[in-house]
C-alpha positions as CSV (number, residue, x, y, z in Angstrom):
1,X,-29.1,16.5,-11.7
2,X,-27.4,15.6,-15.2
3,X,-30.2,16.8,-16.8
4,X,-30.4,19.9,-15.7
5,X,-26.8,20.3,-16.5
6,X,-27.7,19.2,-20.4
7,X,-30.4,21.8,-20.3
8,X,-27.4,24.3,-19.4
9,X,-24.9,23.0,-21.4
10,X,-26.7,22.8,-24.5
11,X,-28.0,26.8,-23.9
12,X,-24.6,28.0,-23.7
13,X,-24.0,26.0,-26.8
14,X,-26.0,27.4,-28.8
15,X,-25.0,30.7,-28.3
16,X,-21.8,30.1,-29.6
17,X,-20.5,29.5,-32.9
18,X,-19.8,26.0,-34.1
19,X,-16.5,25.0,-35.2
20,X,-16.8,23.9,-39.5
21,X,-15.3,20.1,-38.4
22,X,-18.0,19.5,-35.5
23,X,-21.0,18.2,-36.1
24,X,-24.2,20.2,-35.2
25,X,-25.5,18.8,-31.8
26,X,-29.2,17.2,-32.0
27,X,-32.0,18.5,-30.1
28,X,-32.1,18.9,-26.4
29,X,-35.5,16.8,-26.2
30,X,-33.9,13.8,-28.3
31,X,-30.6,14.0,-26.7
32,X,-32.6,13.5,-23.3
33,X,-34.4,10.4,-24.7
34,X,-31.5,9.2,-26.3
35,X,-29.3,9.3,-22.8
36,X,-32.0,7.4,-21.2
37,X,-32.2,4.7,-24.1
38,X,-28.6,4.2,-23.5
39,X,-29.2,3.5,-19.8
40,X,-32.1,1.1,-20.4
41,X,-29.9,-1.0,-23.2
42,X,-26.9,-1.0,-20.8
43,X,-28.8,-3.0,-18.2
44,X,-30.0,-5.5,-20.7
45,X,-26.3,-5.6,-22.5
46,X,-25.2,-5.9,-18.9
47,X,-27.6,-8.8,-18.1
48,X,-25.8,-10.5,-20.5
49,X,-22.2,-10.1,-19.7
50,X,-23.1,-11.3,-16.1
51,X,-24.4,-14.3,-17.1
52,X,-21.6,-15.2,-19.8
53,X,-18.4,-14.0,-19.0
54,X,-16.4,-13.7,-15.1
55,X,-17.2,-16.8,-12.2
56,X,-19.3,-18.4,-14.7
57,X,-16.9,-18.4,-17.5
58,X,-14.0,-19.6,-15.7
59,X,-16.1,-22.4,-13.6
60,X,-17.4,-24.0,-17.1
61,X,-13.4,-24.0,-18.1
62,X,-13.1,-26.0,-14.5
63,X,-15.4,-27.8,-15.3
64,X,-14.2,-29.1,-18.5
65,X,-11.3,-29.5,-17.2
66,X,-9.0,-26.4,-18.5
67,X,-5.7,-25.9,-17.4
68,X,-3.9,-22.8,-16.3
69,X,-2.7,-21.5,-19.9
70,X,-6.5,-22.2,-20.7
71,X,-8.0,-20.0,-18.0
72,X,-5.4,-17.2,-18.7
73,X,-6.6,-17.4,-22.5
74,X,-9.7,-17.3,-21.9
75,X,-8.7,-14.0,-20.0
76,X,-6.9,-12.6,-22.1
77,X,-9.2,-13.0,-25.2
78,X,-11.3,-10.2,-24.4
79,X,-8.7,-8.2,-24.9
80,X,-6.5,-9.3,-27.2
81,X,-10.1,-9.1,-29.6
82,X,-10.0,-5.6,-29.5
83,X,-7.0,-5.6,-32.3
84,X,-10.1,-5.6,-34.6
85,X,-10.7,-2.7,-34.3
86,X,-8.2,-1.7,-36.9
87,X,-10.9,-3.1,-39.7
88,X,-13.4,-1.3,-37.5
89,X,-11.7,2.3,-38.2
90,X,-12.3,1.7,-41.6
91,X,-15.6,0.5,-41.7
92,X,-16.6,3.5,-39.2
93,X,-15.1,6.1,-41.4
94,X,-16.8,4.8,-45.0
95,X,-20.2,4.3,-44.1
96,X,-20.4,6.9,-41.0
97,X,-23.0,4.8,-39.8
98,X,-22.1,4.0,-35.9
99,X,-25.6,3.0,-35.1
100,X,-26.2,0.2,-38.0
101,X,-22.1,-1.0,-37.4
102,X,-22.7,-1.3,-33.9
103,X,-26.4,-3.0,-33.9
104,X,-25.4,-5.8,-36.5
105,X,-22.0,-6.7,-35.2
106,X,-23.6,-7.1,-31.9
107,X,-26.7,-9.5,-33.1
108,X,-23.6,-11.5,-35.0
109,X,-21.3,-11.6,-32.1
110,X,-24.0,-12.6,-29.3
111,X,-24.8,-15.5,-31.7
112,X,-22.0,-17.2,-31.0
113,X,-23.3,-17.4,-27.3
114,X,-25.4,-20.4,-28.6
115,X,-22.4,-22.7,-29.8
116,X,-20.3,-22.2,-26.1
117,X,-23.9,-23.1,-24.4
118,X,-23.4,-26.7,-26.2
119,X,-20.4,-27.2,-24.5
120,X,-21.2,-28.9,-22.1
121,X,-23.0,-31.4,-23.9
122,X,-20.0,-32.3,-25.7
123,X,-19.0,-36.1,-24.3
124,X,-14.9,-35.4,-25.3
125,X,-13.7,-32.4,-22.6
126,X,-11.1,-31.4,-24.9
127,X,-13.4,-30.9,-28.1
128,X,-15.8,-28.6,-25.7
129,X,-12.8,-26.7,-24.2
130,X,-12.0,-26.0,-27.9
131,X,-15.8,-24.7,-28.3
132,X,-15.6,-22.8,-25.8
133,X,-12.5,-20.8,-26.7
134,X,-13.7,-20.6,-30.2
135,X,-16.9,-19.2,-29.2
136,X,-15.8,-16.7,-27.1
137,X,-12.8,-15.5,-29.1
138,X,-15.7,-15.4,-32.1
139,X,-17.7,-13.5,-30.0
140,X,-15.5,-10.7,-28.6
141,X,-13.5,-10.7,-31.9
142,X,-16.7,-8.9,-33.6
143,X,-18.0,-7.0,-30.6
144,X,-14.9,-5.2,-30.8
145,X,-15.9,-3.8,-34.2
146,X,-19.2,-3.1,-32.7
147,X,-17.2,-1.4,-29.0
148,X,-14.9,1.1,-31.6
149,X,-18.1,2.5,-33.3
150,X,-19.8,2.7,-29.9
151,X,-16.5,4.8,-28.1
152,X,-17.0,7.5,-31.0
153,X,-21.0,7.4,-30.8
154,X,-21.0,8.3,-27.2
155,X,-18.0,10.4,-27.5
156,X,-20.3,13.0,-30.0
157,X,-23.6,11.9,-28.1
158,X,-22.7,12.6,-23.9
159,X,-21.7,16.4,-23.7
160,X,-18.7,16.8,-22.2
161,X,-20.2,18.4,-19.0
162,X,-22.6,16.0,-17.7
163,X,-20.5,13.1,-19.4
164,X,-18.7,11.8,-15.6
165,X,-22.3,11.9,-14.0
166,X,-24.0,9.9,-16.7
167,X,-21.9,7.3,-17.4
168,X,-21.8,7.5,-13.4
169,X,-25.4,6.7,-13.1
170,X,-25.6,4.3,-16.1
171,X,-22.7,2.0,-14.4
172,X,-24.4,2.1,-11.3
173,X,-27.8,0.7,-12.8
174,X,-25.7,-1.9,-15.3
175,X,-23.2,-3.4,-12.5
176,X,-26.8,-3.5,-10.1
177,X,-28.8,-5.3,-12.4
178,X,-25.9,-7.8,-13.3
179,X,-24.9,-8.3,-10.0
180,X,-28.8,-8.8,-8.6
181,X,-28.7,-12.1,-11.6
182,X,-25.2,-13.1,-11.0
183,X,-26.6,-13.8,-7.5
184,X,-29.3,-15.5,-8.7
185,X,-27.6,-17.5,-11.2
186,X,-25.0,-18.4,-8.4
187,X,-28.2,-20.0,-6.1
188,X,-29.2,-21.9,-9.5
189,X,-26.0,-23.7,-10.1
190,X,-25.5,-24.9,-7.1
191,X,-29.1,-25.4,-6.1
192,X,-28.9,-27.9,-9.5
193,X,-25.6,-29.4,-8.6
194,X,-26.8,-30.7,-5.2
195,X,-30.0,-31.8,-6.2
196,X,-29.5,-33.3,-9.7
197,X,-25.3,-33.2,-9.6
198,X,-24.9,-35.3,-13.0
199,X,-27.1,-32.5,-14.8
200,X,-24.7,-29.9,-13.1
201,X,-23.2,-28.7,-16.1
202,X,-26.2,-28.3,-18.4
203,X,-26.7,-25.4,-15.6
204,X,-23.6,-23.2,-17.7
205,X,-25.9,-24.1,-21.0
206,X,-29.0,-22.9,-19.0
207,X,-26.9,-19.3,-18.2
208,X,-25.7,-18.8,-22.0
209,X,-28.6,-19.3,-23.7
210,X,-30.3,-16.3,-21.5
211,X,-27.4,-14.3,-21.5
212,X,-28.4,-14.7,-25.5
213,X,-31.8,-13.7,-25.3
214,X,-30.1,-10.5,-23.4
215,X,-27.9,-9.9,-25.8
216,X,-30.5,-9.8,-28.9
217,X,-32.6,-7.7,-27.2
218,X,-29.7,-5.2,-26.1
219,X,-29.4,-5.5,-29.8
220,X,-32.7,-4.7,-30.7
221,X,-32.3,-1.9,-28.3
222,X,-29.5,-0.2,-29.9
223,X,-31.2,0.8,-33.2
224,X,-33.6,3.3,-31.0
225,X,-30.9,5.3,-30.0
226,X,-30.5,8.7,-31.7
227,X,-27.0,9.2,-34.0
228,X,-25.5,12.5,-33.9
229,X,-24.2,13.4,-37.6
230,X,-20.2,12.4,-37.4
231,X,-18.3,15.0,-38.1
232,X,-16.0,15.4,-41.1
233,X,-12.3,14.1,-40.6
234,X,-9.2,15.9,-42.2
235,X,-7.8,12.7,-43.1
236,X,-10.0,10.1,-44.9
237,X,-8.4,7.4,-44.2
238,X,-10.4,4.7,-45.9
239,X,-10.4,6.2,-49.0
240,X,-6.3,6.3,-49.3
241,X,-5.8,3.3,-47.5
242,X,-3.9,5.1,-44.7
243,X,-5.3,3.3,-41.4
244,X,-1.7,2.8,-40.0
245,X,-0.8,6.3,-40.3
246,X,-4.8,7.4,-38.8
247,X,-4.1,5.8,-35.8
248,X,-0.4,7.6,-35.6
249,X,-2.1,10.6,-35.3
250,X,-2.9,10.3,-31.3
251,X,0.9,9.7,-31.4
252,X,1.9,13.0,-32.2
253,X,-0.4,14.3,-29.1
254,X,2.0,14.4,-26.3
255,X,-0.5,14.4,-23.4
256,X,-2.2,11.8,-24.9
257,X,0.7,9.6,-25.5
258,X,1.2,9.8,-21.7
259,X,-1.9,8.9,-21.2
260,X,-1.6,5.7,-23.3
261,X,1.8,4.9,-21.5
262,X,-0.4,4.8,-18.0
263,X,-3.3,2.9,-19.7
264,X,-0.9,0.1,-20.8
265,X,1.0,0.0,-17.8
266,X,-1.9,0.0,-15.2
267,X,-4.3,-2.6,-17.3
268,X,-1.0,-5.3,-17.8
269,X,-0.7,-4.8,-13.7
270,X,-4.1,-5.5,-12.6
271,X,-4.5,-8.0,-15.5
272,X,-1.8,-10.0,-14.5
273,X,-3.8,-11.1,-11.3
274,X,-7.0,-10.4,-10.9
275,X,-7.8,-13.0,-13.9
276,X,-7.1,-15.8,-11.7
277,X,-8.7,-14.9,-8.8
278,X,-12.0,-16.6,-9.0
279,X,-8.9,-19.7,-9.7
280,X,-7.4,-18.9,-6.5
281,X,-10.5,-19.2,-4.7
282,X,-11.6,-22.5,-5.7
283,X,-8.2,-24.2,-5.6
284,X,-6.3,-22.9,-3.5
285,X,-8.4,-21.7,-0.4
286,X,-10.9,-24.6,-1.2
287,X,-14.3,-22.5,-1.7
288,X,-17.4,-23.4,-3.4
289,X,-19.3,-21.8,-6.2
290,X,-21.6,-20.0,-3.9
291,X,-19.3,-17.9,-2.2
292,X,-17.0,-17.5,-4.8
293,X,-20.3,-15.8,-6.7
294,X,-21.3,-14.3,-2.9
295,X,-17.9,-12.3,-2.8
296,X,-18.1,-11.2,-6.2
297,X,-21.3,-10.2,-6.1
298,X,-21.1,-8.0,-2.9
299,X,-17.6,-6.6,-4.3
300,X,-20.2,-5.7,-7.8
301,X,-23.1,-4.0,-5.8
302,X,-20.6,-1.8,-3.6
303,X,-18.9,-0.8,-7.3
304,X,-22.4,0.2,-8.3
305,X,-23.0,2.6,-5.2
306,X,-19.8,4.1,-5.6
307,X,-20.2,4.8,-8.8
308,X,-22.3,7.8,-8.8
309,X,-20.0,9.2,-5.8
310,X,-17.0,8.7,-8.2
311,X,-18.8,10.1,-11.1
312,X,-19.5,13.4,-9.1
313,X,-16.2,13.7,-8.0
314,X,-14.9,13.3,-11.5
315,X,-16.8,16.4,-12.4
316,X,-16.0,18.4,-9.7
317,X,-12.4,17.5,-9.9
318,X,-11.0,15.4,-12.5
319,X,-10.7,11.9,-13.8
320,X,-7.1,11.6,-12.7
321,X,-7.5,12.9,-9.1
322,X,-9.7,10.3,-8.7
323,X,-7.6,7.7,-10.5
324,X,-4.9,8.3,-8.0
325,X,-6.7,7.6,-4.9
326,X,-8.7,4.4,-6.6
327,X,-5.7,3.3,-8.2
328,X,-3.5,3.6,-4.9
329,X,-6.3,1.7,-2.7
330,X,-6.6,-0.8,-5.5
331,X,-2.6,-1.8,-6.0
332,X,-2.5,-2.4,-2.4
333,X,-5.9,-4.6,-2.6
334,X,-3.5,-6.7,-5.1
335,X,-1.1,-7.0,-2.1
336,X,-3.2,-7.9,0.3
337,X,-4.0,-11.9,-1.5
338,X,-0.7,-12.5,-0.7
339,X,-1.5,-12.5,3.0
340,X,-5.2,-14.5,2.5
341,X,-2.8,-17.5,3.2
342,X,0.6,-17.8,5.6
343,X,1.5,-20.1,3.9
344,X,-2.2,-21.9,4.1
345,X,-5.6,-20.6,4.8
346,X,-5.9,-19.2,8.2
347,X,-9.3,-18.0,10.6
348,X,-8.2,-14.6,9.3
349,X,-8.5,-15.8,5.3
350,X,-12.5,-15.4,5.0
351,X,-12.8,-11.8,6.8
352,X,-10.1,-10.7,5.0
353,X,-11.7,-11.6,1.8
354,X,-14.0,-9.8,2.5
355,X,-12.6,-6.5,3.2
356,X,-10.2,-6.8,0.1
357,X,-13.7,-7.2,-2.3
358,X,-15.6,-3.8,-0.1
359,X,-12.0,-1.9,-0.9
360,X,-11.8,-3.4,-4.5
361,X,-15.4,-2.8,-5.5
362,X,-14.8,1.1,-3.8
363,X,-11.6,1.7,-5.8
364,X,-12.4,-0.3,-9.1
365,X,-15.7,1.6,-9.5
366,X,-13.3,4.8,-9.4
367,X,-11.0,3.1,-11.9
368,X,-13.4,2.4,-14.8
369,X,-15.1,5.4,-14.8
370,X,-12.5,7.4,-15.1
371,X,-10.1,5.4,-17.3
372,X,-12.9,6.0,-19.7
373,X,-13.8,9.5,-19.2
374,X,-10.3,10.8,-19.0
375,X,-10.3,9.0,-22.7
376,X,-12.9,10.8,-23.8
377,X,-11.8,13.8,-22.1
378,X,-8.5,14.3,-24.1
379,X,-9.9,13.5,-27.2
380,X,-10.1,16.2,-29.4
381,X,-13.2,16.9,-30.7
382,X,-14.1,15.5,-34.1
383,X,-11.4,12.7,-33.7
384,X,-12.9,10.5,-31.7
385,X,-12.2,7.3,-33.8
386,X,-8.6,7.3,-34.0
387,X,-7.9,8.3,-30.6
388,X,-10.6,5.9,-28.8
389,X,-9.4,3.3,-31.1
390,X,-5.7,3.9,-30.7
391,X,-6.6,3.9,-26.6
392,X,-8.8,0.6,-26.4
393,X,-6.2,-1.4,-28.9
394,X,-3.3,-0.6,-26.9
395,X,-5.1,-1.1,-23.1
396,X,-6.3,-4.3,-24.4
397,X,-3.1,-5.2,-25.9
398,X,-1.5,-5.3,-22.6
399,X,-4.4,-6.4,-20.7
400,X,-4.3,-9.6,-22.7
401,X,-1.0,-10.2,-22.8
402,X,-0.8,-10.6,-18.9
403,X,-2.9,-13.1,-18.4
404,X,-0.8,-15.5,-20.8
405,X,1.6,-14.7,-19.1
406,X,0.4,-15.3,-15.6
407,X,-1.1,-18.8,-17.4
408,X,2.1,-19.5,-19.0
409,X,4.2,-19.1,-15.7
410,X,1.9,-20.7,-13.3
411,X,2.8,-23.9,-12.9
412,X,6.7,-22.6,-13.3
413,X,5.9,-21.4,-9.6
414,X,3.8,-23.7,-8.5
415,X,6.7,-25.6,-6.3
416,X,8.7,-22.3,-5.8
417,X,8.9,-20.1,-2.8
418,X,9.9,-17.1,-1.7
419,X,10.4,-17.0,2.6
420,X,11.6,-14.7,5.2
421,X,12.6,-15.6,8.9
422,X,13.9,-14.7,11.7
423,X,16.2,-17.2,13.8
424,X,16.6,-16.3,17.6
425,X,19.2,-19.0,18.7
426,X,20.3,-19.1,22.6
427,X,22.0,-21.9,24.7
428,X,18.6,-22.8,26.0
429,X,16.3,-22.1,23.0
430,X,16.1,-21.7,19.6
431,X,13.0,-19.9,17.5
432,X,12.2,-19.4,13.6
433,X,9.4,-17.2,13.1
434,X,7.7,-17.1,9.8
435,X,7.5,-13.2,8.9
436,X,7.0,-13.8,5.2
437,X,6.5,-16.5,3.1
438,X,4.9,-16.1,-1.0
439,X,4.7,-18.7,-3.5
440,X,2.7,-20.1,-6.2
441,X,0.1,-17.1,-7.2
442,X,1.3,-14.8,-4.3
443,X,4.3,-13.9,-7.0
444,X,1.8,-12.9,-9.4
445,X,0.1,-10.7,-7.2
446,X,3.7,-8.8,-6.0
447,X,4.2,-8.2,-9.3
448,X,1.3,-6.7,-10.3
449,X,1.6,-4.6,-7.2
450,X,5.1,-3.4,-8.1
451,X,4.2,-3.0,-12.0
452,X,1.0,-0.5,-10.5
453,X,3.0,1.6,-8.5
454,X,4.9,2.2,-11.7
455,X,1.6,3.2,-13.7
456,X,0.4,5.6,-10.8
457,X,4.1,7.5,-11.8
458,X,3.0,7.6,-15.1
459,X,-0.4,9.0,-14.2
460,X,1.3,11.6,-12.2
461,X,2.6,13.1,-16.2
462,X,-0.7,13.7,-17.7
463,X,-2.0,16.7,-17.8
464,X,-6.1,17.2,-17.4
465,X,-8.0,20.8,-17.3
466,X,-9.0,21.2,-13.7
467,X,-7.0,18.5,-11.7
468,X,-6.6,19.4,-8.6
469,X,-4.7,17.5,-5.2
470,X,-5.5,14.1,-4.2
471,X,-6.1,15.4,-0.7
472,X,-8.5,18.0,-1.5
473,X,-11.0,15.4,-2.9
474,X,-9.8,12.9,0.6
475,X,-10.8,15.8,2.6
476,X,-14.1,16.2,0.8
477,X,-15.0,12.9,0.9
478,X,-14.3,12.8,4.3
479,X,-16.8,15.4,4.9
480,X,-18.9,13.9,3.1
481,X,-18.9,10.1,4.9
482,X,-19.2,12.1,7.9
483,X,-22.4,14.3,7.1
484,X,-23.6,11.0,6.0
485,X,-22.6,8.8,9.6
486,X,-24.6,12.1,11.3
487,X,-27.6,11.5,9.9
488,X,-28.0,8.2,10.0
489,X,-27.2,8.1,13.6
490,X,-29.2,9.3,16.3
491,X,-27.3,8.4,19.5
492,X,-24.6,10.8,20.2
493,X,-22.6,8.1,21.3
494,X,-22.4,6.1,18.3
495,X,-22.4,8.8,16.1
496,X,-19.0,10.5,18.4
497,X,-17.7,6.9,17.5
498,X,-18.4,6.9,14.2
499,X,-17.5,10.6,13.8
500,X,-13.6,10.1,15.4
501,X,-11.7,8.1,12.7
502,X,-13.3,11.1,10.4
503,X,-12.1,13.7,12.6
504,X,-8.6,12.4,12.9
505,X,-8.2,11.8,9.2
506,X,-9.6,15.0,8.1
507,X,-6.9,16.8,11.0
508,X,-4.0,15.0,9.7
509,X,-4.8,15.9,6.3
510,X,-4.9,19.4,7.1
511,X,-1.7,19.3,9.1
512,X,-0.1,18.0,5.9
């Protein structure tokens, strides 16, 4: 248990003596409560993200009627809103008050929530796409000031030792509760568009103004958690006007330059795709908002379970062990859309979906949590502004950046493609066979395939205390499925069956 581990951690601790720059640690008992506050305001900050932002968000742009370049900006501004932070770094550092910063940008942002939920009640589609994208640039534009005070809050608040397992276990409970009311909220829209179809839109305003009542109270929620004393920087940064030359310092750390090479590279690769998925779906292979929401939702409640199997992993081995196998199942998840359709949706489209959102919900649970924690983990201590600043502003950079261009270039390939044959000719026959064939958004998703290959060889660079092989923690794992399979089963037969495609991967592994 984390807890148990705190207990530990915080013994040792206070044992030892405290470096001058690092702030004295609160006390075990409000640390405890504190950790647990953060869990319960997760799941309500959560509840609103799930009803505002992913399937939802881009169906409202549908509906109104946004174009390609629309839906990649709306991707991208998520992202590209984290630029504020540069403000943030100065506001952090002056007033040193991350709980305040954090709870009043927050109940400012989520405001905006209101004016995108009277979108849809706006008679000219243009005028409401233009809402839209002003309320949600608005919106993320200040929660970014509020995300940069919460990065160096947790950084001082989660000890280092339990910090894989928490956030572990507070991603599970988040990603469960938003993807138990995505579901729901999937049923509800299209419940009201069969039943009442010209009221089908006001079902988007029905989402957003509960996903703002979520929002205020994660809000309200905030200001009960407990604010560890920051610790005194060398270089006052607001006081000489020298934010530029702050965020430079991470620069001058070598292994954490490496680390924001692989950040920047990996989030432009799966950001240059995965925005227009939900698109994909509904234009391409011609599904409706239920499954569309379905899919996602199953690939969100896998993510949760896997995320405390990810976040023990991560302390047993290390963030990047596990960022090699989840990023390696993940880029080849990318290439698998292109073969959802050859050249058109096939009997194989649907169960393939399927098993590309299980492995994407496995591998992307693996992802987050340790892209975060291996942030964290290589910041020095008493730094944590700068260098979790530095880190989200660049990541986002490139993350929003890819989806303009995916939107910018999608119609360019729209009418283009990309085929392989084979031609078998004789005097009495003569055959093509169709081996390959990618066009339209099947380019996008190559790409981002070849482009994350390329991050995983940055990843392979960074150095993190106790990394060990990939294949030690495939081999555990393994072990670990299997212990699992055995005692779920109770007929020797099916649990032999189960049992074999362990047995052979574990052999191989040890052959290797």
């Amino acid at each position: 248990m984390w807890r148990l581990k705190l207990k530990r951690h915080l013994k040792l601790r206070s044992t030892r003596t405290s470096q001058p720059t690092v702030a004295p640690r609160l006390p075990r008992e409000v640390i405890e409560r504190g950790l647990a506050r953060v869990v319960r305001e997760g799941m309500a900050s959560q509840t609103m993200e799930s009803l505002t932002k992913g399937v939802f968000l881009v169906a409202l742009a549908l509906h109104l009627g946004a174009s390609n370049f629309v839906i990649g900006l709306v991707g991208a501004i998520p992202f590209l809103s984290n630029l504020f932070q540069i403000p943030a770094i100065h506001i952090v550092e002056k007033f040193r008050n991350r709980r305040k910063i954090v709870a009043y940008c927050c109940f400012i942002g989520r405001s905006f929530l209101l004016l995108v939920a009277l979108a849809p009640f706006l008679s000219d589609k243009k005028v409401a796409l233009a809402v839209v994208v002003g309320g949600i640039a608005m919106r993320y534009s200040i929660g970014a000031m509020a995300n940069c005070a919460w990065n160096s809050w947790m950084r001082d608040l989660v000890p280092k030792i339990i910090m894989g397992k928490f956030f572990g276990r507070r991603m599970f409970f988040t990603t469960l509760t938003a993807s138990t009311l995505g579901l729901g909220a999937g049923f509800f829209l299209d419940w009201l568009r069969g039943a009442m179809p010209e009221y089908a839109g006001y079902g988007y305003s029905v989402l957003y103004v509960l996903g703002f009542l979520a929002g205020m109270t994660s809000s309200a929620m905030i200001l009960s958690i407990p604010h560890p004393e920051m610790p005194e920087p060398e270089v006052k940064a607001y006081e000489k006007g020298l934010t530029f030359h702050y965020l430079r310092e991470p620069l001058k750390n070598v292994n954490f330059r490496k680390l924001l090479f692989f950040l920047m590279s990996w989030n432009f690769a799966i950001n240059l795709a995965t925005p227009f998925f939900v698109v994909y779906m509904f234009k391409t292979l011609g599904y409706d908002t239920l499954f569309v929401v379905a899919i996602t939702i199953m690939s969100q409640v896998i993510n949760a379970f896997s995320m405390r199997v990810w976040g023990k992993y991560t302390d047993m081995y290390s963030n990047k062990t596990v960022l090699g196998i989840c990023g390696t199942v993940f880029i080849f998840c990318l290439l698998g859309w292109t073969f959802t359709t050859f050249p058109d949706p096939h009997r194989f489209t649907t169960p393939l979906l399927i098993a590309l959102h299980v492995f994407m919900g496995i591998s992307l649970s693996g992802v987050s949590l340790s892209t975060a924690n291996i942030a964290m983990k290589l910041t020095p201590s008493g730094q944590a502004t700068p260098y979790l600043a530095l880190n989200s502003m660049l990541s986002s950079l490139a993350a929003g950046i890819a989806p303009l261009f995916g939107g910018l270039f999608a119609d360019y390939f729209e009418d283009k493609t990309l085929s392989l044959d084979i031609h078998w000719k004789a005097s009495t026959q003569d055959v093509f066979i169709n081996t390959l064939e990618i066009n339209h958004w099947d380019f996008f998703f190559v790409l981002a395939f070849i482009i994350g290959l390329y991050a995983l060889r940055r990843l392979a660079l960074i150095e993190e205390e106790g990394a060990v092989h990939e294949k030690v923690v495939i081999r555990e794992l393994m072990l670990d499925t299997g212990r699992i399979l055995k005692s779920v089963s109770s007929v020797a037969g099916l649990r032999d069956l189960t049992m074999a495609p362990m047995a052979m991967m574990v052999n191989l592994i040890k052959r290797r």
